[in-house]
N, C-alpha and C positions, 0 to 999 in steps of 0.2 A: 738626464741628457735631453735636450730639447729637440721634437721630432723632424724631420727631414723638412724644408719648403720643396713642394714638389710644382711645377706647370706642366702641363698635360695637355700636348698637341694630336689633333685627331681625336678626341677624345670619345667620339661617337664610334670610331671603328674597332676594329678586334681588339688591335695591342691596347686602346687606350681601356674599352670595357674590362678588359682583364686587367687592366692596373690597378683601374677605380675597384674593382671588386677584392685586388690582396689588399690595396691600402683600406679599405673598409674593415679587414680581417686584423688592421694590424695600426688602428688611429692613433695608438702612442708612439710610432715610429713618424709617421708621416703628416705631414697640413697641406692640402691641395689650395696651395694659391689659385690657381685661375685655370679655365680648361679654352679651345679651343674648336673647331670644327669647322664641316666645312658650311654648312648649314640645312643640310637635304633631310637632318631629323632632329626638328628645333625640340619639340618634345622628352625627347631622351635627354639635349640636352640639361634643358630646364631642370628635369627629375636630379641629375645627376649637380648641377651647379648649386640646388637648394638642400639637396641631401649630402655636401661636404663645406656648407656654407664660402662659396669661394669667393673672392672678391673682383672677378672680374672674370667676362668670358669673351671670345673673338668667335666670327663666321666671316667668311671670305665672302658670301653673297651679302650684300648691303639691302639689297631688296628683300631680306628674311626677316630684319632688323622687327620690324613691328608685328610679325610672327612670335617672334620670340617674347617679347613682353609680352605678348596674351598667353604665350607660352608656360610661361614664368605666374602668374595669375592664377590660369587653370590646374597648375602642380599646386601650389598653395594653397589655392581650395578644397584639389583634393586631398592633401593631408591636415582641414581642416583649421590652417591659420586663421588665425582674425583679422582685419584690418590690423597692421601697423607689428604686425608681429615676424613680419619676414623684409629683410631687404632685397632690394634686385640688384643684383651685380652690377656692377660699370658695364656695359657692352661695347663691345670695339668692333667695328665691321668694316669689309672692303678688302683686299688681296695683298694687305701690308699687316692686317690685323693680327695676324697670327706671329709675324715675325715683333709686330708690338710686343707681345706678349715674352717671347719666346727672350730678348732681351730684360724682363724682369729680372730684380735681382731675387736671387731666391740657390737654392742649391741645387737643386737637378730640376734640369729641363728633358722631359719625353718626348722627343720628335716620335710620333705614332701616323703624321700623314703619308699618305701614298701617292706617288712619283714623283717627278721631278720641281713639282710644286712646293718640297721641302726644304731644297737649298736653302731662299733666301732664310726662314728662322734659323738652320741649320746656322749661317754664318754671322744671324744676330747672336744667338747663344755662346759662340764660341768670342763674337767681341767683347758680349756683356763680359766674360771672364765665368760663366755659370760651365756646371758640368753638364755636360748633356746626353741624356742616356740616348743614343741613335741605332733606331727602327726603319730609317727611309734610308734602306739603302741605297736609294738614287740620289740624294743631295750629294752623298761622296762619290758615287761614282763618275756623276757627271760636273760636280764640282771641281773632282781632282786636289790638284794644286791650289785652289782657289780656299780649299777647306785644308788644307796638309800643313801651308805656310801659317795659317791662323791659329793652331790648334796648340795647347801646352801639354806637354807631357802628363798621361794621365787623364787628360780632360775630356777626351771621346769615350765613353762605356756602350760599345757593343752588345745588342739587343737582340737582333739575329740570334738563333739556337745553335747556329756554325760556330759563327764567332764568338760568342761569347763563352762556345765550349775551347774553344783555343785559345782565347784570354786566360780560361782556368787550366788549361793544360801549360799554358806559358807560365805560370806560378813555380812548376817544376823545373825549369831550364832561362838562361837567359836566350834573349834574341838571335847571338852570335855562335850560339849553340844549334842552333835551327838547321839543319837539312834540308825539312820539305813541312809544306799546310798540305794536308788531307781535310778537305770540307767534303763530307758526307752527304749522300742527296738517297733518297725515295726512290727516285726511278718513275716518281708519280704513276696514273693510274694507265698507264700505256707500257707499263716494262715490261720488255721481252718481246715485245713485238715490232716486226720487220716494217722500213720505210714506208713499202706499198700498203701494207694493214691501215696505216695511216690516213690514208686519203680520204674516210668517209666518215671521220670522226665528228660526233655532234659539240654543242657548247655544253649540255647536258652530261654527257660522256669527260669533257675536259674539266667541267666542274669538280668532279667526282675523286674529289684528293684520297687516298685511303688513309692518309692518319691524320692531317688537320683541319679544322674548321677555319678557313681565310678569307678574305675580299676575295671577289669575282675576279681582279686581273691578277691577283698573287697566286691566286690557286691557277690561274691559265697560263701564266708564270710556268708555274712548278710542274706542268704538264707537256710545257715544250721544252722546260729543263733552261729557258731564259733566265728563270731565277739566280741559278746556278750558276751563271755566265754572270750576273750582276753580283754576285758573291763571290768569284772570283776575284775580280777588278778589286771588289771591297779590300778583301785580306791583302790585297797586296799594298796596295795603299793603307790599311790599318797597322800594319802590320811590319811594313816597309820590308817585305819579303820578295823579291823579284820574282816579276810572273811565270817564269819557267819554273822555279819552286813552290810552286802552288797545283795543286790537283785534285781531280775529283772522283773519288771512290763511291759506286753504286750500294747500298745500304737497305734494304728495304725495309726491316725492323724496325729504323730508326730509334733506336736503344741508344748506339755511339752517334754524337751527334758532331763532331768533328775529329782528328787527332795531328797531335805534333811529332814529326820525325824526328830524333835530333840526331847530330853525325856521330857519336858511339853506337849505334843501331836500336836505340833503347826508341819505344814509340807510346806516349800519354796518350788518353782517351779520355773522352767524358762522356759518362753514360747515364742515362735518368728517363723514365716514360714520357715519348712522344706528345711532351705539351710546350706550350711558351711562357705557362707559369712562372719558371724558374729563371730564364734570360733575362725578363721584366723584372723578377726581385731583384736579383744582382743589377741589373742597370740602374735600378732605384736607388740600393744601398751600397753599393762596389765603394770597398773592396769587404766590406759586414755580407755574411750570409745572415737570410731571414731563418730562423726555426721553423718547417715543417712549410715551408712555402709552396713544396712539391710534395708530390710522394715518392717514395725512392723507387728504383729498381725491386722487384720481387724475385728475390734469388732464392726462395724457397721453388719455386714454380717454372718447371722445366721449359727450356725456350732454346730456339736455333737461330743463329745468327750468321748471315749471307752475307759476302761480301765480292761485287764484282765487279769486272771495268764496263767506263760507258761507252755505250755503242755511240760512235760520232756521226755513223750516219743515217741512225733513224733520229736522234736528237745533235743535230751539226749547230745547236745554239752555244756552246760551250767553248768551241774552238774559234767560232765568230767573235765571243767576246774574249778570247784570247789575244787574236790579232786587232781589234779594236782597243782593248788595254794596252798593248804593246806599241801601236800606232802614237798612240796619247792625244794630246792636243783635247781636240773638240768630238772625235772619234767617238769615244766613249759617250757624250748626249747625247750624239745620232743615234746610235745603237740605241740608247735608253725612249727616245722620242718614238724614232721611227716606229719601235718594238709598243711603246701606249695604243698609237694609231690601228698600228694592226689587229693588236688585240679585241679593241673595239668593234673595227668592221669583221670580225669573226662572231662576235656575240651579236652584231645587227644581220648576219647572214651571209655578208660582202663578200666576203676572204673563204676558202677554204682552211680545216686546221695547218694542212701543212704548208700554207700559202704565207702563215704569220713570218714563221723565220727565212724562209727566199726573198719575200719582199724586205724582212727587215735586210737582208746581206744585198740586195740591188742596190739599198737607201748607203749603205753603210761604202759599199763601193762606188758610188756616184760623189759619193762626200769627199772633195779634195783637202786633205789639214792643213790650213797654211801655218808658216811659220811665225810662233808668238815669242816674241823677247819675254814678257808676261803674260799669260792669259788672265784675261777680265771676265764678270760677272755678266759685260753686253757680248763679248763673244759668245762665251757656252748659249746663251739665249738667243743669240742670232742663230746658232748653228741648230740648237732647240726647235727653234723654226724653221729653218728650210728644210728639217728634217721630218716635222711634222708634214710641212705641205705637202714636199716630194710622196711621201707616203700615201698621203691621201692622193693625189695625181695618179702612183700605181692601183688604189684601190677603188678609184672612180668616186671620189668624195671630193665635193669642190665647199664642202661646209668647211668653217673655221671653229670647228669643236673638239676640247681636247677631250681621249678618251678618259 
């Protein structure tokens, strides 16, 4: 059998370094056509572009362009090439680059960028007719309909640890069988503590995820439980489960990493140690499991597992993106924008922690939806923006930088 074509968006950050490292474990399944990035670490990518021979790489900054061929040079060197014994990939750069890419034809595409910078590949992927293993849960959330109407049956693969454990738990039931989504959260590293405890929390503190190693805003994410709210919105849209069927159970093991209700009272789980190993392989090969791609559960080795409801009012991010899903429209960008910006001026000092989610719920309630016969690609993006600027307005930032 001939190995997978793989493209590999992001490929500098988490999801994508864990991909390149199982596809390294596993070169007869896989061929990384081309990688991606944003360009803030030409270096790695070089390593990474000359060590899976790809033929082509993208960076959104255009100004890194000639960074990366010296780039490309000094990796060569250092594994000793000789003149004429390595090629340099096609390089595509500029903030269309990646969506370039992301329409190759090829089998799975890994949207692995972070925020709402993802759509446009997101919705080249799904034109090319590629599958797409999708990691940016902001393309769909703020996409919406835009990504819903384009997509084939089968053609989104879920990379989330949520979702893609209710992808395998939906293997056991069909759709119409469904009851309720239980997406499973952490509780990140602030559970059990009261609203007021809150207030003095550092970026250092918010960093501090207790089971995974993430980018700086997913881990800030997962700390004001915004994540969770953007995983929300997801399932329901992935899933076509209406949002009042959708829920989120407190978890702090993270052993079960989601479960499916179904209406005989019988309830699926998927369980596997706290990593993203596994969601990446199944995104890559869905609906083939890799062999030993994870390690399993150790059910030799006594363990306790907690399970509780969220407090809505030390973390009110979850119900905000309840009624921001349920709103629809353009709703769902704001929230997603407004929520970039903030997080931002929290890691510059601007914001207090718990300043991130009031301000995102000012932006999100200032946002009037109007009404779309269709929603477009210039809507979400207009709404994009006034939601960033609003943002920045409340947090005394008159720069035009997205976080």
């Amino acid at each position: 059998m001939n190995p997978r074509t793989v493209v590999i968006l992001g490929s500098t950050g988490s999801i994508g370094t864990q991909a390149l490292e199982l596809i390294g474990r596993n070169r007869d399944l896989f061929r990384v056509l081309a990688l991606s990035a944003g360009g803030g670490n030409v270096e790695l990518l070089a390593r990474q572009a000359l060590e899976f021979e790809v033929e082509a790489v993208a960076v959104s900054k255009a100004t890194v362009a000639q960074d990366l061929q010296l780039a490309f040079y000094a990796e060569a060197q250092r594994k000793g090439y000789a003149q004429g014994e390595f090629r340099i990939p096609k390089i595509l750069t500029g903030p269309d680059a990646s969506s370039e890419l992301a329409a190759t034809q090829c089998d799975v595409v890994l949207n692995g960028i972070t925020g709402s910078v993802g759509l446009r590949p997101t919705l080249a992927a799904l034109d090319a007719g590629n599958i797409l293993a999708l990691a940016n849960k902001e393309s769909l959330v703020i996409g919406g309909p835009l990504v819903t109407r384009r997509v084939k049956p089968g053609q989104i693969v879920p990379v989330d640890s949520e979702h893609s454990a209710i992808a395998q738990c939906l293997r056991g039931g069909s759709a119409d069988e469904v009851r309720k989504l239980l997406l499973t959260a952490s509780g990140g590293p602030f559970l059990g503590r009261p609203r007021e405890d809150l207030a003095d929390v550092t970026v250092e503190q918010a960093l501090a995820h207790p089971n995974f190693a993430m980018g700086p805003v997913v881990t800030i994410n997962s700390a004001t439980l915004v994540n969770k709210g953007l995983e929300l919105i997801e399932a329901h849209l992935l899933f076509g489960i209406p949002m009042d069927r959708v829920d989120v159970v407190v978890h702090p093991q993270q052993a079960v990493h989601s479960m499916v209700e179904f209406f005989d009272g019988s309830t699926l789980a998927q369980v596997s140690p706290p990593t993203m190993t596994l969601p990446i392989a199944l995104g890559l090969s869905w609906p083939e499991r890799i062999p030993d791609a994870s390690p399993p559960w150790n059910w030799a080795e006594a363990s306790r597992w907690e399970f509780l409801p969220l407090d809505n009012e030390a973390f009110p991010s979850v119900q905000l993106a309840r009624e921001a899903g349920t709103r629809g429209g353009t709703a769902p960008a704001v929230f997603n924008a407004a929520n970039e910006v903030c997080v931002q001026a929290f890691r510059d000092g601007r914001l207090p922690f718990l300043g991130i989610v009031d301000t995102v719920a000012r932006v999100v309630t200032d946002h009037d939806v109007p009404s779309y016969e269709e929603l477009s690609i210039d809507d979400v993006l207009a709404a994009d923006s006034w939601a960033r600027e609003r943002a920045r307005e409340l947090t005394g930032v008159q720069e035009t930088t997205q976080a």
